[in-house]
C-alpha positions in Angstrom: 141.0 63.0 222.4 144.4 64.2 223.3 147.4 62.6 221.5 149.1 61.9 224.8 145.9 60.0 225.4 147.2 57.4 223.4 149.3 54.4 225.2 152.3 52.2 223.3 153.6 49.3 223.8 157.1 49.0 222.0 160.5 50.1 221.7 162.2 53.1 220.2 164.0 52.8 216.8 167.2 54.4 219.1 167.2 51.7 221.1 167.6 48.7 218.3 170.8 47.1 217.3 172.2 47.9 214.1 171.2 44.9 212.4 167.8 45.3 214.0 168.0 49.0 212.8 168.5 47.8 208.9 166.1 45.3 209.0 163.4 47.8 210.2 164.7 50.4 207.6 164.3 47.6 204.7 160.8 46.8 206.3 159.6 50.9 206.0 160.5 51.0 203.0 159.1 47.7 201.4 155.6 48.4 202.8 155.5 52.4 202.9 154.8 52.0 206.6 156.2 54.6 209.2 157.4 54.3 212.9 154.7 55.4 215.2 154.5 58.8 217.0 157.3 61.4 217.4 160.0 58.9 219.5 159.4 56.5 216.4 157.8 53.5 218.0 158.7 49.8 216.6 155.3 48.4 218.1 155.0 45.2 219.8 150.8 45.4 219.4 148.2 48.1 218.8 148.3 51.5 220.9 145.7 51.9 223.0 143.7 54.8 224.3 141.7 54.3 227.9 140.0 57.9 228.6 138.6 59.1 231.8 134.9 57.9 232.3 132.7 59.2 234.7 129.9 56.5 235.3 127.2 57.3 237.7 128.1 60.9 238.5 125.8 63.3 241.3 123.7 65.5 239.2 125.0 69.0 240.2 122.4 71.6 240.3 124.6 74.4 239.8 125.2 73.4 236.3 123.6 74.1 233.2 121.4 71.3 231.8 122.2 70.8 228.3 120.5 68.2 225.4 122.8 64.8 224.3 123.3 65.0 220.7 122.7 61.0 220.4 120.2 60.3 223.1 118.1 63.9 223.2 117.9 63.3 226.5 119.0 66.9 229.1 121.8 66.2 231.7 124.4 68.6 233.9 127.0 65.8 233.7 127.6 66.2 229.5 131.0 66.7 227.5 132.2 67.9 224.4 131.9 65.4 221.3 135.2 63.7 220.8 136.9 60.6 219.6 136.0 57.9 220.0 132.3 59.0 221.1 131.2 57.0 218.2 132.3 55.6 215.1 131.4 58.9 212.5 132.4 61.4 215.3 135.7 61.9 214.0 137.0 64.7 216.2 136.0 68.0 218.1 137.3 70.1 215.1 135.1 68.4 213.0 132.0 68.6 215.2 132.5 72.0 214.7 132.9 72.5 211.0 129.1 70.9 211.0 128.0 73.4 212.5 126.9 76.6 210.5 127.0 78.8 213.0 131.0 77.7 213.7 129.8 77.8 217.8 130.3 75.2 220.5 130.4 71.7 219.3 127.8 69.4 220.2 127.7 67.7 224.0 127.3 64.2 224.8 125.9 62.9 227.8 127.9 60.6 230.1 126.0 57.6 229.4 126.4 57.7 225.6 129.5 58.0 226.2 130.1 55.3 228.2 128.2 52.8 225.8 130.1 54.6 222.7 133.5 52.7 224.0 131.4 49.2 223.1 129.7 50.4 219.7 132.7 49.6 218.1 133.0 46.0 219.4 129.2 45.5 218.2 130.3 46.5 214.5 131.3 44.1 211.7 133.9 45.6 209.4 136.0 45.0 206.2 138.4 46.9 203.6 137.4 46.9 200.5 140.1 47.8 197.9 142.6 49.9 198.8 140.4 53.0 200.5 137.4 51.8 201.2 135.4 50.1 204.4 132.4 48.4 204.9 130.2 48.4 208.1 127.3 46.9 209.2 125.6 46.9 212.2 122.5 44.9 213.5 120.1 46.7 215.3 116.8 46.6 217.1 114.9 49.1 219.0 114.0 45.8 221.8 117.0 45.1 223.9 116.2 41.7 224.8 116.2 41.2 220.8 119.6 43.4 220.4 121.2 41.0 222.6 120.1 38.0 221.0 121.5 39.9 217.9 124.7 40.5 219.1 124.6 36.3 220.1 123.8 35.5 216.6 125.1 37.5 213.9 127.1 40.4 216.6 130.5 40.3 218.4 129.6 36.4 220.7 128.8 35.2 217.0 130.9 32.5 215.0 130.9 35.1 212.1 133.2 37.7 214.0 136.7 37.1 215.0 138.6 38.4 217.6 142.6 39.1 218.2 144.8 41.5 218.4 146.2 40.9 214.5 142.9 41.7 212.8 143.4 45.3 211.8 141.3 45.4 208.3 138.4 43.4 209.2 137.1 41.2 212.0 134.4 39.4 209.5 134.9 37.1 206.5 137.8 35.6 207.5 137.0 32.1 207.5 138.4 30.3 204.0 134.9 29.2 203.3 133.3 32.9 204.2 131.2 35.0 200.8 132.2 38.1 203.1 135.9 38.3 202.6 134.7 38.6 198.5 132.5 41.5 198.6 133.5 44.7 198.0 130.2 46.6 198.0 127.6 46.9 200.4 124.8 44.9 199.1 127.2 42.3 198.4 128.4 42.7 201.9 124.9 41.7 203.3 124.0 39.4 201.0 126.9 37.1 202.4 127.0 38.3 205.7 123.4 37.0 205.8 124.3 33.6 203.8 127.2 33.3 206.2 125.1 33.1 208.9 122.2 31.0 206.9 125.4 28.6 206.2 126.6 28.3 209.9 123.6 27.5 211.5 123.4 24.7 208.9 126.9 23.4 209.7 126.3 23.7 213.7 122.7 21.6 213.4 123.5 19.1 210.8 126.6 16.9 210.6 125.3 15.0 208.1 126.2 17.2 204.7 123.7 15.8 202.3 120.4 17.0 201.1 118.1 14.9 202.8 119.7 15.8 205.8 119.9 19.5 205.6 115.9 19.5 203.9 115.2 17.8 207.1 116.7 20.7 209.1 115.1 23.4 207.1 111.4 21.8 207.9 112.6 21.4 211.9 111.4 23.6 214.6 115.6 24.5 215.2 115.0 26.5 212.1 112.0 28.3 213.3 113.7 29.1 216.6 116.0 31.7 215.2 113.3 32.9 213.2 111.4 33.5 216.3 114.5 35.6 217.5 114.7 38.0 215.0 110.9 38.3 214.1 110.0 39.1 217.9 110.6 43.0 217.1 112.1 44.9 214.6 115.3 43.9 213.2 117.3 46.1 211.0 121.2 46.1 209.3 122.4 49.4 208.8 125.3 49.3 205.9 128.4 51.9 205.8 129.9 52.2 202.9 132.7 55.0 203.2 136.2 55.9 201.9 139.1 56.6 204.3 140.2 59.8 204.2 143.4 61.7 205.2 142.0 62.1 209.5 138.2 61.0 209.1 135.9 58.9 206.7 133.7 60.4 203.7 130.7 58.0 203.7 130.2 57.0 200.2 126.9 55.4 200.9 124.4 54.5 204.3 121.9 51.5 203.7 119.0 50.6 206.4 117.6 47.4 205.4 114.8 45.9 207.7 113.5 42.4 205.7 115.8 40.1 207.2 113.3 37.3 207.2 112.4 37.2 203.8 115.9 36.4 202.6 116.6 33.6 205.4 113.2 32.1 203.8 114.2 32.8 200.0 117.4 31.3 201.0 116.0 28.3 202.4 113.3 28.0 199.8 116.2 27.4 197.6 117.9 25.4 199.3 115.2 23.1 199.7 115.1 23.1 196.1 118.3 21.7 195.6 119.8 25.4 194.3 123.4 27.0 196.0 122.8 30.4 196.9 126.7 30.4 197.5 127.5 29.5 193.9 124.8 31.4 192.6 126.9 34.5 194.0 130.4 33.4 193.2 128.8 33.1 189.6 128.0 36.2 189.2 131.6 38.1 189.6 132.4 39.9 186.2 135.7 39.5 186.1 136.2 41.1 182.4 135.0 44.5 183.5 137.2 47.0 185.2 134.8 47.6 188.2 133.9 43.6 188.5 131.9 44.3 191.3 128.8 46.2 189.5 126.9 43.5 188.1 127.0 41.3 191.3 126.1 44.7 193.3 122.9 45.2 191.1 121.9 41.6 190.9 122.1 41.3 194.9 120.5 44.7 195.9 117.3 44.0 193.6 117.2 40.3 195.1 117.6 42.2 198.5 114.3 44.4 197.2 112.2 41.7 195.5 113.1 42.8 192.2 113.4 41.5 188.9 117.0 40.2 187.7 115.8 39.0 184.4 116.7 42.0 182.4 120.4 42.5 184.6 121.4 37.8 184.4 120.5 37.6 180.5 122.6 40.5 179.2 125.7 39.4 182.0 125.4 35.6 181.0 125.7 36.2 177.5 128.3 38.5 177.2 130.7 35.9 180.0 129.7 32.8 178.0 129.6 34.2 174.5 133.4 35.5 175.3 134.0 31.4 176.8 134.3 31.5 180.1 132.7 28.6 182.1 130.4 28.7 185.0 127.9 27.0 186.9 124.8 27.8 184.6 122.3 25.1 185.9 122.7 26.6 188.9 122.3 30.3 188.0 119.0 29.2 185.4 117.2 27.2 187.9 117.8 30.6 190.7 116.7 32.7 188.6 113.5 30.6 187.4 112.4 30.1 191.2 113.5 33.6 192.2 111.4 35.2 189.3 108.2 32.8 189.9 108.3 34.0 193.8 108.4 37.5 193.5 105.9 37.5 190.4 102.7 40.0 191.5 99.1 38.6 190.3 98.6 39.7 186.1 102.3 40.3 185.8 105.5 38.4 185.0 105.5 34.9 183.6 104.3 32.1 184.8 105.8 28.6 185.2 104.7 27.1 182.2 105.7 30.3 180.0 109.0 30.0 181.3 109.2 26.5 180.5 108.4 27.3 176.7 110.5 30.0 177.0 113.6 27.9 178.2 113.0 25.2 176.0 112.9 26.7 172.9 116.2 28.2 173.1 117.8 24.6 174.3 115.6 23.1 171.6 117.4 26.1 168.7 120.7 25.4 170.1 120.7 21.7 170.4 119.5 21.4 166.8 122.7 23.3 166.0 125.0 21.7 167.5 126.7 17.7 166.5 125.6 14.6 168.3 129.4 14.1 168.5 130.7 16.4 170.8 134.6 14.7 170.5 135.1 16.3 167.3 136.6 20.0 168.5 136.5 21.1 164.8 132.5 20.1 164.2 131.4 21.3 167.8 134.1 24.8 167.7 132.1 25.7 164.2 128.6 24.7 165.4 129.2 26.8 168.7 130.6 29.9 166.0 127.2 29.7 164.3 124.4 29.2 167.2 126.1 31.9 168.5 125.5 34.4 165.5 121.9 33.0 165.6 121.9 34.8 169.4 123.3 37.9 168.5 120.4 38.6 165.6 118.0 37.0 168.0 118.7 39.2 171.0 118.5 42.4 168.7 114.6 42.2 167.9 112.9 45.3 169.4 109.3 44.1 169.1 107.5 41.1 169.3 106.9 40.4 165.6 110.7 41.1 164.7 111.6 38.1 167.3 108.7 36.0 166.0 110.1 36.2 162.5 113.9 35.5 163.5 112.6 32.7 165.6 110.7 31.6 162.1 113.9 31.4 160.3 115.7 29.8 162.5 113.4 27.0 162.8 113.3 26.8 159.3 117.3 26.8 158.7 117.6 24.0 161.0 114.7 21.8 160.1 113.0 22.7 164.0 109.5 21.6 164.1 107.2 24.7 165.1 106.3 25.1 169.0 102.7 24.5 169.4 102.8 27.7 172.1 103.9 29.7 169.5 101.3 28.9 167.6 99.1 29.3 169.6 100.1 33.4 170.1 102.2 33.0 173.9 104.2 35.8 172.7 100.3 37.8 173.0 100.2 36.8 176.9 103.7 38.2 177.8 106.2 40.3 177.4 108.3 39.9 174.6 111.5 40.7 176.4 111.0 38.7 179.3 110.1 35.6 176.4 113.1 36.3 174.7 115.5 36.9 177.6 114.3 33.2 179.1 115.0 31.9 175.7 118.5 33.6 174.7 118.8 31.8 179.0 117.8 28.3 177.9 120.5 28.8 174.7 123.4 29.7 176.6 122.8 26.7 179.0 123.4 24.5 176.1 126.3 26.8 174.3 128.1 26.5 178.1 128.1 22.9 178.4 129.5 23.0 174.8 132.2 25.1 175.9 133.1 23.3 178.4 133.6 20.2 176.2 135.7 22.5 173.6 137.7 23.2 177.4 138.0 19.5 178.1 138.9 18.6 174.6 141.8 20.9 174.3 143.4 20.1 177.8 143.6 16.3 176.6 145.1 17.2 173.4 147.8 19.2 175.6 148.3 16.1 177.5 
């Protein structure tokens, strides 16, 4: 694509005043923007490029056949790869440094070129940070499914917006949106996918309370869109790249096909009276320098059916052992379904085990703590102590090491022995998993504690 290609709409920095002059000058060098092209363009909207299209051209016999590089398919009417062909065709020059044998660029024929000037449009995009993008694309090899796609989660969906100021991202713009706070790309589809999960709840129900939205989820409207995408094969493809200096250097490429199993794990939950929503905002470490990590890991082995257990306990307990509140009901009773649906026969725990589990950490940390909960001084030193009781707890490497702490705990504080326990539970599990539900059930009880410690000191301010 030639330079001169490219069409402006705007005025030259000549032709301002010299107040207009200053204040663009002040502008430049506030927001390390420059003018645009070699006459210095102030813009009035974005430049636009329209290249010559042949659609529909004679085939001419005289002329070499050659093979599309996108379509495979052999045509006399092709052209040399450039941009905008498609999104990761950066340029002719760079078509050419692909190619070992530095000869003749790849071709394209003229119909994928002509549907390359839409494949943009079809594309939702964000920035992430200050040099990266995310993409994702819906796809499916059935085209009366792709356009249903493009109707419900594509460019005619309530998720995208259009305009001419949306230069960053056309997706996750809405105030309510998960999208606008990812910043990876299986956080990207997690609430891309819950954005869409929420919106078709908005549009069918106006009434906002449980019943009404249970009574939604069990309704045929439900199943429609599920017909939609489970006709043929439905797949998001996820981009994760860094902008270079002319091009992108893709960081990362996803495909992900099970798009029904999450809208039915998110309903399940929602029938259950659980927030995916919250349980996503809950999970942002914002301690660690790349806060993103943990909510990355936790949403891409959701995304893969599998376990979180071992990635939740050690991120809960270092967020609520260092204070800070969240919305632990929530986040126990996901993780407690999550883990009992993706359990495979003879593995994992089962309900009951996890019940144990859970409850004898509430029951250790309960015991701890004062039935007054007013006095700051009582509660601050109970929370000090239960929480030293965790750390040695949560250091056991076998299973007799955490049966023995768990024996002198109870026997410190008076705790009448579990009749599981006695019973040898800890021979029908995995210790780990055991002890990670039961450090859980704790730190439920240690975050409504200090969240009263919270409450206290903000009325002693006042």
């Amino acid at each position: 694509m030639k330079g001169s290609s490219w069409k402006a709409n705007g005025i030259t920095f000549k032709e301002l005043t010299e107040n207009e002059k200053k204040q663009v000058q002040a502008f430049l060098k506030k927001t390390g923007k420059s003018l645009w092209g070699k006459k210095e363009f102030v813009l009035y909207d974005l430049p636009t490029c329209h290249p010559q299209l042949d659609i529909l051209p004679e085939s001419n016999p005289r002329r070499k056949k050659q093979v599309c590089c996108v379509c495979g398919n052999e045509s006399s009417n092709c052209s040399e790869v450039s941009q905008p062909s498609y999104l990761l065709f950066a340029s002719n020059t760079a078509t050419k440094s692909f190619n070992s044998e530095g000869k003749m660029p790849d071709v394209i024929c003229w119909e994928c070129e002509f549907l390359s000037k839409f494949a943009l449009h079809t594309a939702g995009y964000k920035k992430a940070g200050t040099n990266d993008i995310l993409i994702i694309q819906a796809y499916s090899p059935s085209l009366p499914t792709l356009i249903d796609l493009q109707t419900e989660v594509g460019a005619d969906s309530p998720l995208r917006r259009h305009g001419d100021e949306i230069y960053y991202c056309n997706i996750g713009l809405e105030s309510d949106s998960l999208v606008r706070h990812a910043a990876k790309p299986f956080e990207l589809l997690w609430a891309f996918l819950y954005d869409k999960f929420f919106i078709l709840t908005k549009e069918q129900v106006k009434d906002e309370t449980s019943d009404a939205v249970k009574s939604w989820l069990g309704d045929e409207d439900f199943d429609e869109f599920f017909r939609k995408i489970a006709f043929a094969p439905v797949m998001f493809f996820l981009l994760y790249a860094e902008i270079g200096s002319k091009t992108f250097i893709t960081k990362d490429l996803t495909i992900y096909q099970d798009i029904c199993y999450f809208f039915r794990l998110l309903k399940y939950m929602k029938e259950n009276d659980i927030d995916p929503g919250v349980f996503f905002s809950s999970i942002w470490d914002s301690e660690d320098k790349n806060p993103a990590l943990v909510r990355e890991e936790i949403c891409r082995k959701i995304l893969m059916k599998q376990s979180i257990l071992h990635v939740l306990e050690p991120f809960c307990f270092r967020k609520i052992m260092n204070g800070q509140p969240m919305a632990f009901s929530n986040v126990l009773n996901f993780l407690e379904n999550y883990e009992l649906l993706i359990e495979k026969e003879g593995a994992g725990m089962n309900k009951e085990q996890v019940e144990t589990a859970v409850n004898l950490g509430k029951q250790i940390a309960l015991s701890v703590l004062p039935e007054d909960r007013k006095d700051k001084n009582k509660l601050d030193a109970a929370v000090k102590k239960i929480k030293g009781d965790l750390f040695v707890l949560r250091k056991s490497r076998t299973s007799t090491d955490f049966l023995n702490q768990i024996n002198n705990i109870m026997f410190r504080y008076g705790i009448p022995v579990s009749g599981k326990l006695l019973d040898g539970i800890l021979e029908e599990v995995k210790f780990e998993d055991f002890r990670a539900y039961c450090v859980m059930g704790a730190l439920q009880v240690i975050n409504a504690a200090n969240s009263s410690l919270n409450n206290n000191s903000k009325e002693d301010q006042q």
